[in-house]
N, C-alpha and C positions, 0 to 999 in steps of 0.2 A: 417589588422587583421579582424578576423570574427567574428561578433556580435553575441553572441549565445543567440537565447532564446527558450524560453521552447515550449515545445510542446504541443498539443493540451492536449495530455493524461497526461499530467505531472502538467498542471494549472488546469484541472480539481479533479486530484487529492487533488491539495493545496485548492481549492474553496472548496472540501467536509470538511475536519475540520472544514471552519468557517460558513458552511449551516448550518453541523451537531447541533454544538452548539446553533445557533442561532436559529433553528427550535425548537433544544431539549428545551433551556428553554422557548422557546414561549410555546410551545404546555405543559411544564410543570407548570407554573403559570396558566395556563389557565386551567389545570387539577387540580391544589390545588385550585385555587377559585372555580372550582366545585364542590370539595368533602367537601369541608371547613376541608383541609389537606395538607397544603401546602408543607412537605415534603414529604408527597407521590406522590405528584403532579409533585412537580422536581427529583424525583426520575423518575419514571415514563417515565415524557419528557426528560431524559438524558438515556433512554435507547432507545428511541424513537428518537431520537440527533444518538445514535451510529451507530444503525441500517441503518441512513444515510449515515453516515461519509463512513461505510463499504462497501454501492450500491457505491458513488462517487469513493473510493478507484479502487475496483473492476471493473470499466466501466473505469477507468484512465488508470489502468493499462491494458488493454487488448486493450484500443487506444494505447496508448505506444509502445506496440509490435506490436501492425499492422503498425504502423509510421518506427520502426525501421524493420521489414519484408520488407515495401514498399522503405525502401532507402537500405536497402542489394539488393534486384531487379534493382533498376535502376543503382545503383554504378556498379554490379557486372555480368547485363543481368543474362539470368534463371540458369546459372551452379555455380551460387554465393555458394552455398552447405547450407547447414540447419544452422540458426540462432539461436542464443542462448537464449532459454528462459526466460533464468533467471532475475530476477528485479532489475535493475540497482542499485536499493536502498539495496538490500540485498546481501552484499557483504559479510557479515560477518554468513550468514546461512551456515549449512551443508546443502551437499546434499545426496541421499542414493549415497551407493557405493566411495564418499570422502576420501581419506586417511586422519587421523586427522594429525593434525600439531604436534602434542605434545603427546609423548607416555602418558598412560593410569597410575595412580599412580598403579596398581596392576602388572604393566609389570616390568622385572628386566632389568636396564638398563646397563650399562659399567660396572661390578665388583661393588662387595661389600659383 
């Protein structure tokens, strides 16, 4: 059996949530003892938090797909055909041009 584990792009992703946090409230207590405002302060470092979490996301994700571009190449040599972009994690997003699953409550369905 094969030991799966994550990839580069995938732990760095998981690493941004707990940077994010941990930078945001550092940098936001550090901002309230400055202003002598301590929830504007963790306000503040929790958008300051997010703004990480979101570079960490962003750079995970685009490893990700270079990880998975680079094993469609060697599994498949260069005629592998174009990879799927999409985010392994959003399975559940539409995409444009998607048929939906489930007619639209305004649509008339079988009789009535």
């Amino acid at each position: 059996m094969e030991e799966q584990r994550p990839g580069s792009g995938e732990t760095m992703r998981r690493v941004g949530l707990g940077a994010g946090l941990a930078i945001g409230m550092g940098v936001g207590v550090a901002l309230g003892a400055g202003l002598n405002n301590m929830g504007t302060g963790i306000a503040l470092g929790l958008v300051i938090g997010a703004a990480v979490m979101v570079a960490f996301t962003a750079a995970g994700t685009r490893m990700q797909r270079e990880e998975q571009r680079r094993r469609a190449e060697a599994e498949g040599g260069t005629d592998a055909g174009p990879v799927d972009d999409r985010d392994a994690d959003a399975s559940g997003r539409d995409l444009p041009g998607d048929q939906p699953d489930q007619p639209s409550s305004g649509s008339s369905g079988a009789g009535a």
